[in-house]
DRENPA-3360 file (N, C-alpha, C; in nm, 2 decimals, always signed):
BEGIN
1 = XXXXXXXX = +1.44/-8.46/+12.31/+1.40/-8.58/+12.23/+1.51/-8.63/+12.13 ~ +1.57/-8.57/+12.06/+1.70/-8.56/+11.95/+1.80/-8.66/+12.02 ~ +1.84/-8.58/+12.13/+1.93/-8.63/+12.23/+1.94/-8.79/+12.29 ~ +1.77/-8.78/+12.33/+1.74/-8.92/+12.36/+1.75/-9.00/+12.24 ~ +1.72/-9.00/+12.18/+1.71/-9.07/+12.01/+1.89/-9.11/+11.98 ~ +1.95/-9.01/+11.98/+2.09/-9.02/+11.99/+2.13/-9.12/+12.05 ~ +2.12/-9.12/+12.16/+2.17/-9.24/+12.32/+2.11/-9.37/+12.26 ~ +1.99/-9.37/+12.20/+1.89/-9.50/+12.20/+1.98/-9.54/+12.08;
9 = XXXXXXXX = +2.01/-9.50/+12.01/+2.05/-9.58/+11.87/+2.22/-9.58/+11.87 ~ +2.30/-9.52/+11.93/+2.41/-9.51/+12.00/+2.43/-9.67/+12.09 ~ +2.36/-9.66/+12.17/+2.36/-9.76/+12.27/+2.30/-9.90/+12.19 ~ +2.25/-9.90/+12.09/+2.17/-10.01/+12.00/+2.31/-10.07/+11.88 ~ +2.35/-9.96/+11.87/+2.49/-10.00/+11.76/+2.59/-10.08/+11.84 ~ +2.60/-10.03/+11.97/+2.70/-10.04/+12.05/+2.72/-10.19/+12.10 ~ +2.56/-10.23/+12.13/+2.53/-10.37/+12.20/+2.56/-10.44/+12.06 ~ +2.51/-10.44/+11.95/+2.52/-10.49/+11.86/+2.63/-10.58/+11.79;
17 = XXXXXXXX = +2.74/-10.47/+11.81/+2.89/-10.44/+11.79/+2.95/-10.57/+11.89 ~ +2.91/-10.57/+12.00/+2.95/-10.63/+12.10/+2.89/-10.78/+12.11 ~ +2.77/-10.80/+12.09/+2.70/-10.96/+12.10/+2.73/-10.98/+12.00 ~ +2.73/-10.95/+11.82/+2.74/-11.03/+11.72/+2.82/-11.12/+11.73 ~ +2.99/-11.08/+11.79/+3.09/-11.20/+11.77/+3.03/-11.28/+11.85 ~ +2.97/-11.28/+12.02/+2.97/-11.37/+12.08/+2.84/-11.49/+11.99 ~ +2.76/-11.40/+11.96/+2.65/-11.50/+11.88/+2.70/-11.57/+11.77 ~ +2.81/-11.52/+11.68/+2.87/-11.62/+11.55/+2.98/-11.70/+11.65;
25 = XXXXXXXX = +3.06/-11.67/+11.76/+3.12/-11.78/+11.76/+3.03/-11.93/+11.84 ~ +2.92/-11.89/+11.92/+2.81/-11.97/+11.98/+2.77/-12.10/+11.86 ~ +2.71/-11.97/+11.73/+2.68/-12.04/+11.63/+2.76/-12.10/+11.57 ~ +2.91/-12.09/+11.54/+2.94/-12.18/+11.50/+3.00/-12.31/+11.58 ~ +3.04/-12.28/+11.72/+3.07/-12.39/+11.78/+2.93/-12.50/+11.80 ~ +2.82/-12.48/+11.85/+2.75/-12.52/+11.91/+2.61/-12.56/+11.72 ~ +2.67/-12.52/+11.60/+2.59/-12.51/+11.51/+2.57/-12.68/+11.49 ~ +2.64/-12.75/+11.45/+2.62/-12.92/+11.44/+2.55/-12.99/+11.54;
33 = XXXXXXXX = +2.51/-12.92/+11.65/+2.45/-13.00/+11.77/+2.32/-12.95/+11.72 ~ +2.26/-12.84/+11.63/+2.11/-12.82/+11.63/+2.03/-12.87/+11.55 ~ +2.08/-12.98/+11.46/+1.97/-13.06/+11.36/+1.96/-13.19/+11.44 ~ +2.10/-13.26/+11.48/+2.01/-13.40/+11.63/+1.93/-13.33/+11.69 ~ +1.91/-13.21/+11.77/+1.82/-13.19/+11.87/+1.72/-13.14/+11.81 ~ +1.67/-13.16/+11.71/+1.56/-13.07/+11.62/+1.51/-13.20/+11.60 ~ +1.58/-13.32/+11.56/+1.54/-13.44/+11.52/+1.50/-13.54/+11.62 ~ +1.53/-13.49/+11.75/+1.51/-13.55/+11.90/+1.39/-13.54/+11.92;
41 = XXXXXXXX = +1.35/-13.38/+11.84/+1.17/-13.33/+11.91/+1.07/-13.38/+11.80 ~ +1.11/-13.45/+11.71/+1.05/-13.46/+11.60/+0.98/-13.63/+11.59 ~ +0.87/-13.60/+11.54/+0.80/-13.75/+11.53/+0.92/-13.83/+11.44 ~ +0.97/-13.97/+11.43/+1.07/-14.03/+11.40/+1.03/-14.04/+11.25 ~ +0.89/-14.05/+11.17/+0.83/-14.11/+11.08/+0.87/-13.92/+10.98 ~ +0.92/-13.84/+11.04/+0.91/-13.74/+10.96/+1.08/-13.68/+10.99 ~ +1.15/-13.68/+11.08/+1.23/-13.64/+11.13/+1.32/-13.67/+11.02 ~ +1.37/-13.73/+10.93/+1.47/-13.74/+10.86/+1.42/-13.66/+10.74;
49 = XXXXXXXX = +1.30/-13.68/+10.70/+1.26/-13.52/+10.60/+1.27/-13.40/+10.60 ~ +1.22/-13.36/+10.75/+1.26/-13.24/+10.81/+1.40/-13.18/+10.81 ~ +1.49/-13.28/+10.80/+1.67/-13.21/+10.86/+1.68/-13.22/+10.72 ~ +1.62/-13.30/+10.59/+1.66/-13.28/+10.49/+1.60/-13.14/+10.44 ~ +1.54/-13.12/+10.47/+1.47/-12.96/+10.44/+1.56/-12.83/+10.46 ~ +1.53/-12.86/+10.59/+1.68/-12.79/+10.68/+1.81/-12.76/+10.62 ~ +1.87/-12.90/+10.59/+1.98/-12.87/+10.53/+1.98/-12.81/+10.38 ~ +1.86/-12.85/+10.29/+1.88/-12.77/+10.17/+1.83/-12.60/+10.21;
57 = XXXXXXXX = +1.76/-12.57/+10.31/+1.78/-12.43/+10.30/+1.90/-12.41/+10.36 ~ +1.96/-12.46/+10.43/+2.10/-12.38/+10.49/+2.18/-12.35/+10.39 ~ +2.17/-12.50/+10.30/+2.29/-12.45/+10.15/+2.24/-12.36/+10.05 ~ +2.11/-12.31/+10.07/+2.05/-12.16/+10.00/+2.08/-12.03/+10.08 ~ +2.10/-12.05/+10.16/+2.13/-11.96/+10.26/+2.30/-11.91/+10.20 ~ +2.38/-12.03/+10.26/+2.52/-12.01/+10.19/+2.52/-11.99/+10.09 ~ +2.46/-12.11/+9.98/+2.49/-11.98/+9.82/+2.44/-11.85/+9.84 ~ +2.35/-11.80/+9.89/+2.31/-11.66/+9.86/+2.44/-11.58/+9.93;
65 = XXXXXXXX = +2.48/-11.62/+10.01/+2.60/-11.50/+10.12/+2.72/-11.52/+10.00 ~ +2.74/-11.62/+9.93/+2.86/-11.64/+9.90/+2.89/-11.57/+9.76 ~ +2.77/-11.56/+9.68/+2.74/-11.49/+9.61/+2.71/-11.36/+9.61 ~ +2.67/-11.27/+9.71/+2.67/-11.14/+9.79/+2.83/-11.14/+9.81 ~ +2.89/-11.22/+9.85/+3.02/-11.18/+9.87/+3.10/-11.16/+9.73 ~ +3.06/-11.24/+9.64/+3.18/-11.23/+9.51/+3.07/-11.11/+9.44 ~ +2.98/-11.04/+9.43/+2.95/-10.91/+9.40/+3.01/-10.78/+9.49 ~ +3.00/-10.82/+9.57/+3.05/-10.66/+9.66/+3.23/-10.65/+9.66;
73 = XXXXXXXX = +3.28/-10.85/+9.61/+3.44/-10.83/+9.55/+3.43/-10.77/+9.41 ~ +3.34/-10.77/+9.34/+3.39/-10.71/+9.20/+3.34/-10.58/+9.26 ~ +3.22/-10.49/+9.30/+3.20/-10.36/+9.31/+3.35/-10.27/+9.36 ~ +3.36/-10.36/+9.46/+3.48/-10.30/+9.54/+3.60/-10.28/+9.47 ~ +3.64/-10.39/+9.40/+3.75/-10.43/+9.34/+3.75/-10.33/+9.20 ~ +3.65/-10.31/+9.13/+3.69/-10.25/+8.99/+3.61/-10.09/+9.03 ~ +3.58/-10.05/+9.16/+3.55/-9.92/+9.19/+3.71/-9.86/+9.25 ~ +3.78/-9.91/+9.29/+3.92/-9.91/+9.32/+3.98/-9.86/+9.22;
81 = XXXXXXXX = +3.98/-9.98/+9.15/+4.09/-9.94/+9.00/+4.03/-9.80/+8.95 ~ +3.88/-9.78/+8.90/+3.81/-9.72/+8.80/+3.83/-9.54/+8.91 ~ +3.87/-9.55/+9.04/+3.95/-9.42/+9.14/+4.03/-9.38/+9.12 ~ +4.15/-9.51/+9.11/+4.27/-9.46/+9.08/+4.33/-9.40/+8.96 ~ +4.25/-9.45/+8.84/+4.31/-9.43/+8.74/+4.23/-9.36/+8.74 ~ +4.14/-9.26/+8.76/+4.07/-9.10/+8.76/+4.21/-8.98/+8.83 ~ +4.26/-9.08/+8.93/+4.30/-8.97/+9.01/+4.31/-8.98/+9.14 ~ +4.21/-9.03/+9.21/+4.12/-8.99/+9.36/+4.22/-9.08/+9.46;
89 = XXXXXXXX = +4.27/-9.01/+9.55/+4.37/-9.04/+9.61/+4.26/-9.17/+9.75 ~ +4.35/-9.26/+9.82/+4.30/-9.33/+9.91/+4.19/-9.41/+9.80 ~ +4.21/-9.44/+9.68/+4.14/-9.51/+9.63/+4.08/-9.68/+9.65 ~ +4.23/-9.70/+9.70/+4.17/-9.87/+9.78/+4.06/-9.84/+9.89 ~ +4.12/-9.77/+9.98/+4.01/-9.77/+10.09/+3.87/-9.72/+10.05 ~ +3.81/-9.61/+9.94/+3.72/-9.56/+9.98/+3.65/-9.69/+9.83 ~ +3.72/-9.78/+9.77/+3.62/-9.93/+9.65/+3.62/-10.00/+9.79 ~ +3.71/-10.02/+9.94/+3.62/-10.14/+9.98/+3.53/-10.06/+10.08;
97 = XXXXXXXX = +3.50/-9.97/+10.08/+3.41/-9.90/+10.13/+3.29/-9.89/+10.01 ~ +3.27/-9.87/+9.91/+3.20/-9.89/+9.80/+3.17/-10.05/+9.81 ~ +3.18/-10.14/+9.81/+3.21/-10.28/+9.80/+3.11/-10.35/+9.90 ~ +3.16/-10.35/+10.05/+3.09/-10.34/+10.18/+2.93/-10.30/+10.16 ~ +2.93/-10.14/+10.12/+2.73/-10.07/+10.12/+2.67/-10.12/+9.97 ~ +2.77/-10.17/+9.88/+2.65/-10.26/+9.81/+2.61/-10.34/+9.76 ~ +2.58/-10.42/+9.94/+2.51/-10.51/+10.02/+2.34/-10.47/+10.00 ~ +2.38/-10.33/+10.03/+2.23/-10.24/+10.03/+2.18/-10.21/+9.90;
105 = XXXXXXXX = +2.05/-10.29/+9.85/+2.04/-10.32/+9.67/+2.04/-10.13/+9.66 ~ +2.02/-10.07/+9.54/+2.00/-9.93/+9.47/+2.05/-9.86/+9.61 ~ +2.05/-9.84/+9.72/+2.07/-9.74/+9.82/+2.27/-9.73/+9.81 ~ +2.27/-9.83/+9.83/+2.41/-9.90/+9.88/+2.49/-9.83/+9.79 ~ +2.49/-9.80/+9.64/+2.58/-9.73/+9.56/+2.56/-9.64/+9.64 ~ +2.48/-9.54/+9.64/+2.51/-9.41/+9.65/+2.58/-9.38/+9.83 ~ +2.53/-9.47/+9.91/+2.63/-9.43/+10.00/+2.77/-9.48/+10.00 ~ +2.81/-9.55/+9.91/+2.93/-9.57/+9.90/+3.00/-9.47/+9.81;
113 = XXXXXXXX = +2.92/-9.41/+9.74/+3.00/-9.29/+9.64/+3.02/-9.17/+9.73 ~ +2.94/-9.15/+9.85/+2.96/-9.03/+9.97/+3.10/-9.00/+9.97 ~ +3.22/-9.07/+10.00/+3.31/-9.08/+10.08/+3.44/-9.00/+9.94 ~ +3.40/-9.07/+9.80/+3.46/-9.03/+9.65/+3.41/-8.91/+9.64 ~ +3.24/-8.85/+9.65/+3.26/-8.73/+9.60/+3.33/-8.63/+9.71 ~ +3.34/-8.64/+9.87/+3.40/-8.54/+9.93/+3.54/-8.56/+9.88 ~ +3.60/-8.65/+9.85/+3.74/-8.59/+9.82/+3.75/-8.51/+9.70 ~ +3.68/-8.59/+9.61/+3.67/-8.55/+9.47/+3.63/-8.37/+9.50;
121 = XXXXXXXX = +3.54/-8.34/+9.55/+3.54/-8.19/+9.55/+3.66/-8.12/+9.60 ~ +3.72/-8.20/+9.71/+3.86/-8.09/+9.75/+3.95/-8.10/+9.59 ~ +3.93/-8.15/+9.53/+4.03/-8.14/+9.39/+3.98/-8.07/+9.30 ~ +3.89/-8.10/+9.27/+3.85/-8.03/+9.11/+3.72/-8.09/+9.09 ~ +3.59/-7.98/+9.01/+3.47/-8.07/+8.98/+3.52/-8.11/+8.83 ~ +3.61/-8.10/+8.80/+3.62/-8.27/+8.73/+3.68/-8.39/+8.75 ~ +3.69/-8.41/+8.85/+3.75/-8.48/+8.93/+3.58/-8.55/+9.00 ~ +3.48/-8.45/+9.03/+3.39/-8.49/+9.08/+3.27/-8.57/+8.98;
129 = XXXXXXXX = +3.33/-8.53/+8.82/+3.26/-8.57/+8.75/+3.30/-8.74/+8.66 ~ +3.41/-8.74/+8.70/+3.49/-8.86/+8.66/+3.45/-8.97/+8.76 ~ +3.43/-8.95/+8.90/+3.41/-9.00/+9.01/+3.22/-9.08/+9.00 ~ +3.16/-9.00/+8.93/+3.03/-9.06/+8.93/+2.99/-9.12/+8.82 ~ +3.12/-9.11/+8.68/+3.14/-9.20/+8.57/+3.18/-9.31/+8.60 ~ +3.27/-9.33/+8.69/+3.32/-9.46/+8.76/+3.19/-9.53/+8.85 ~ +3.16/-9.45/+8.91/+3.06/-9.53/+8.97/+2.97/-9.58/+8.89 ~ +2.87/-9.48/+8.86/+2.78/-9.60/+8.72/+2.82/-9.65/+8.62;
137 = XXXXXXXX = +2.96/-9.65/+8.58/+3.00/-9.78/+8.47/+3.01/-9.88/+8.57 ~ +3.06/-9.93/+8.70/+3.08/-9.99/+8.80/+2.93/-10.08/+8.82 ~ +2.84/-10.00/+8.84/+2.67/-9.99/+8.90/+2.57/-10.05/+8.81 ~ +2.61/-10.00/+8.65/+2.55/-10.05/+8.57/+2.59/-10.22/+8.55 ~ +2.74/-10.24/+8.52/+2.77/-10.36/+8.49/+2.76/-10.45/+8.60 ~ +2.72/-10.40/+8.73/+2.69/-10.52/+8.84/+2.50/-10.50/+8.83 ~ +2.45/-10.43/+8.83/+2.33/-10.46/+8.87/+2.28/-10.54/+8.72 ~ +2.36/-10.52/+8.60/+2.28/-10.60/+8.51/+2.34/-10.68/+8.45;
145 = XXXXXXXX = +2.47/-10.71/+8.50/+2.52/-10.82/+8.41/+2.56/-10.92/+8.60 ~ +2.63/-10.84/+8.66/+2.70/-10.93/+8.79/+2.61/-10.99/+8.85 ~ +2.57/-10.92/+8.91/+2.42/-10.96/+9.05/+2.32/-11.06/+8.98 ~ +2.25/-10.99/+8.87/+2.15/-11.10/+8.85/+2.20/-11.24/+8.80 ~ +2.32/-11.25/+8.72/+2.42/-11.34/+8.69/+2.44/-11.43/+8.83 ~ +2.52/-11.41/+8.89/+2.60/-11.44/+8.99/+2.47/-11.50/+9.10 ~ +2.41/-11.40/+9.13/+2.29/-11.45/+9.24/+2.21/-11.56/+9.17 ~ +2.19/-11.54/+9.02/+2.06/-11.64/+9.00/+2.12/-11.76/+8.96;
153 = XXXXXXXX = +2.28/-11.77/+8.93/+2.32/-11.94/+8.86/+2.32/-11.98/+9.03 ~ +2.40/-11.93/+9.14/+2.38/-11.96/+9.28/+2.28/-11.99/+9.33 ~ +2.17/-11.98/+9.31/+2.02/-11.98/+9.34/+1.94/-12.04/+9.26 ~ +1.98/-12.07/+9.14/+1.89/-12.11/+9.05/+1.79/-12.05/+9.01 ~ +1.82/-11.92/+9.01/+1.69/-11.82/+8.96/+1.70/-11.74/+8.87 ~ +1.58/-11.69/+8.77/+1.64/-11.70/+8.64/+1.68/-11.52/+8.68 ~ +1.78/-11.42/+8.60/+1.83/-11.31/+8.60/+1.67/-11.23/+8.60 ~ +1.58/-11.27/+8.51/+1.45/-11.17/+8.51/+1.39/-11.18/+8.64;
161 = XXXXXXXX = +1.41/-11.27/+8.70/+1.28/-11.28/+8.85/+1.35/-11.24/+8.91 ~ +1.48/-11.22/+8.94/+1.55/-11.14/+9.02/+1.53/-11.00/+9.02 ~ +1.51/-10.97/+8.95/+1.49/-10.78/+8.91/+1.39/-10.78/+8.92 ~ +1.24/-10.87/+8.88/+1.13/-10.85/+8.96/+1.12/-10.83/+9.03 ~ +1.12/-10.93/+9.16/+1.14/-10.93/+9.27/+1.23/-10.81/+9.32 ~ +1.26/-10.75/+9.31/+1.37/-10.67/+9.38/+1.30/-10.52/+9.36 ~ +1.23/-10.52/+9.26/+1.13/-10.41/+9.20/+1.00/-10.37/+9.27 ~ +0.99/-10.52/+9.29/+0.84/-10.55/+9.35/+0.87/-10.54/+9.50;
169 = XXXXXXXX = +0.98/-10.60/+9.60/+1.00/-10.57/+9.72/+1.02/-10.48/+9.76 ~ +1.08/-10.34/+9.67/+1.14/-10.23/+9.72/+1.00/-10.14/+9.74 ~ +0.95/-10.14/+9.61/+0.76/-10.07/+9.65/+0.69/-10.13/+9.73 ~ +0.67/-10.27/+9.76/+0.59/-10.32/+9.86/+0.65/-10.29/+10.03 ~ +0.79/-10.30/+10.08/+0.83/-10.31/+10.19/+0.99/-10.22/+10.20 ~ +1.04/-10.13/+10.10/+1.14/-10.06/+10.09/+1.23/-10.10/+10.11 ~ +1.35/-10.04/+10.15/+1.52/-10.12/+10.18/+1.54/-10.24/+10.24 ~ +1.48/-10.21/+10.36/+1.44/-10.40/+10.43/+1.40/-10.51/+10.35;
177 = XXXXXXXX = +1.26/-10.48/+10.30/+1.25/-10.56/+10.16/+1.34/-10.62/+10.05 ~ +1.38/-10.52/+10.01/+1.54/-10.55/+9.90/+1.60/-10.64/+9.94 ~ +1.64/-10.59/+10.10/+1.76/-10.67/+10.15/+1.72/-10.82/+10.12 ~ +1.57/-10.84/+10.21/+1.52/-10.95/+10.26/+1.49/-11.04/+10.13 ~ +1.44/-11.03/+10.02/+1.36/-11.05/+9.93/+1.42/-11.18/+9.87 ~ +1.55/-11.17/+9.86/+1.59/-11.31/+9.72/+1.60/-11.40/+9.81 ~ +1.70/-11.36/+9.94/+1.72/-11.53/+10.00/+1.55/-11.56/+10.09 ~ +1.45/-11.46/+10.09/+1.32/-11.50/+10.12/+1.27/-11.62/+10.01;
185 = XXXXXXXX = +1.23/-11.55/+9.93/+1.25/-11.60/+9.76/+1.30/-11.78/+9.78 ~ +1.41/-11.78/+9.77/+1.51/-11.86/+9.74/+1.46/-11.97/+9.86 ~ +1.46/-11.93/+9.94/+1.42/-12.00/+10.06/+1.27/-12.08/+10.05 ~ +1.23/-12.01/+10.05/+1.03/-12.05/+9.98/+1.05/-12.18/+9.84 ~ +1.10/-12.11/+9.76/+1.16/-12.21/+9.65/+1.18/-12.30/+9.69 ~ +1.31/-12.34/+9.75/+1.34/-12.46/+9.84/+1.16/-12.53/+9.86 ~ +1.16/-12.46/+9.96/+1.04/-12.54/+10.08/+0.93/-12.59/+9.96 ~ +0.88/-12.52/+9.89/+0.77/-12.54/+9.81/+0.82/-12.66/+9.72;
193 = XXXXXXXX = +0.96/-12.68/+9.65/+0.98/-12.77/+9.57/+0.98/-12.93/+9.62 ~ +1.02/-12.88/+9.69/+1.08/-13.01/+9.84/+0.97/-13.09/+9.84 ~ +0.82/-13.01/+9.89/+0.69/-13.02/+9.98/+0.62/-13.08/+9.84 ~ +0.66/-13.01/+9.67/+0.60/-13.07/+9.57/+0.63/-13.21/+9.56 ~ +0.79/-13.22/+9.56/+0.83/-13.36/+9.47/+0.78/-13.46/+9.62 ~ +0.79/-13.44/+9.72/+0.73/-13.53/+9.88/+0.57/-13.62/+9.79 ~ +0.49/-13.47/+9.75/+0.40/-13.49/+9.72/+0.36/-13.61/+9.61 ~ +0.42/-13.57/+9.52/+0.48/-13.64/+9.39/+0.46/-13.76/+9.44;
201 = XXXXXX = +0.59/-13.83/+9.48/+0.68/-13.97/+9.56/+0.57/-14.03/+9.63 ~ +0.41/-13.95/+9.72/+0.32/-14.04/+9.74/+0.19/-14.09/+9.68 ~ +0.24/-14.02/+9.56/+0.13/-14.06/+9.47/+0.23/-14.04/+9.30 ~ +0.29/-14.16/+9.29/+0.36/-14.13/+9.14/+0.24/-14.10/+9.02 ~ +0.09/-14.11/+9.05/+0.01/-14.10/+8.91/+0.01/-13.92/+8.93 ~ +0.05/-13.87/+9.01/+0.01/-13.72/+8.98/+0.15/-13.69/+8.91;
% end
């Protein structure tokens, strides 16, 4: 059973690895042909509202990645420095390896510290202890000043509802949740505001 489990998730990484590029270059070549054809199937009397919908979640979509991206550049970036000047040899490589996993909200540190404390132990445990000072000076100042900063002026969401939400998705639906939660969030926001002011515009006394 082990074995089989092995192969199954082996062979699942493997496909993965292999279709993603062909699916991102699909999507991006063939991506500007999907809002005409969405607006082809669409009654004409609504079809220009609809692609405007569309289009503001795609640009919530982008702020959210783009802002995921300039956090996991500072984790990465000042988990580097905060290596080297400890000590810990291969320090660039193991902050963008810290950088990359936290993508993954609260989990994501700690698998990115995996790679710092094995070396850190072939040295010295104070070397191992300096290693996990770096990390939560790093951990602290992104999860409470970077992320909720960064994700909510990009989103328009205030820093508090971001840590709700993130509180609230991890007990309700775990790591998936986390992951899923803000550009869910963010996305819903969109639609519901959109769907309010529509509302608004056909009746100005409300």
């Amino acid at each position: 059973t082990t074995i089989g489990s092995i192969i199954v998730a082996v062979t699942s990484v493997t496909i993965t690895i292999v279709t993603v590029p062909f699916v991102l270059f699909y999507m991006l070549k063939d991506g500007p042909k999907l809002l005409p054809n969405i607006k082809k199937v669409l009654p004409k009397n609504r079809a220009d509202a609809v692609a405007e919908l569309l289009v503001k979640m795609s640009d919530t979509i982008a702020k959210y990645i783009s802002g995921q991206v300039i956090e996991c550049l500072f984790v990465g970036t000042f988990s580097a420095i905060g290596y080297s000047l400890v000590g810990i040899p291969y320090a660039l490589l193991i902050g963008m390896f810290a950088g990359i996993t936290n993508i993954i909200p609260y989990l994501g540190p700690y698998i990115g510290l995996v790679p710092a404390i094995f070396i850190a132990l072939s040295l010295s445990f104070k070397e191992v202890i300096l290693v996990i000072v770096v990390c939560v000076v790093v951990q602290q100042v992104d999860g409470n000043l970077i992320y909720p900063n960064v994700i909510g002026k990009s989103l328009d969401i205030h820093p508090l509802t971001i840590i709700m939400i993130l509180l609230a998705a991890g007990n309700i639906a775990g790591l998936l949740g986390m992951i899923l939660a803000i550009p869910a969030y963010a996305v819903t926001k969109v639609v519901v505001v959109y769907l309010y002011d529509i509302w608004k515009l056909q009746d100005p006394k409300r």
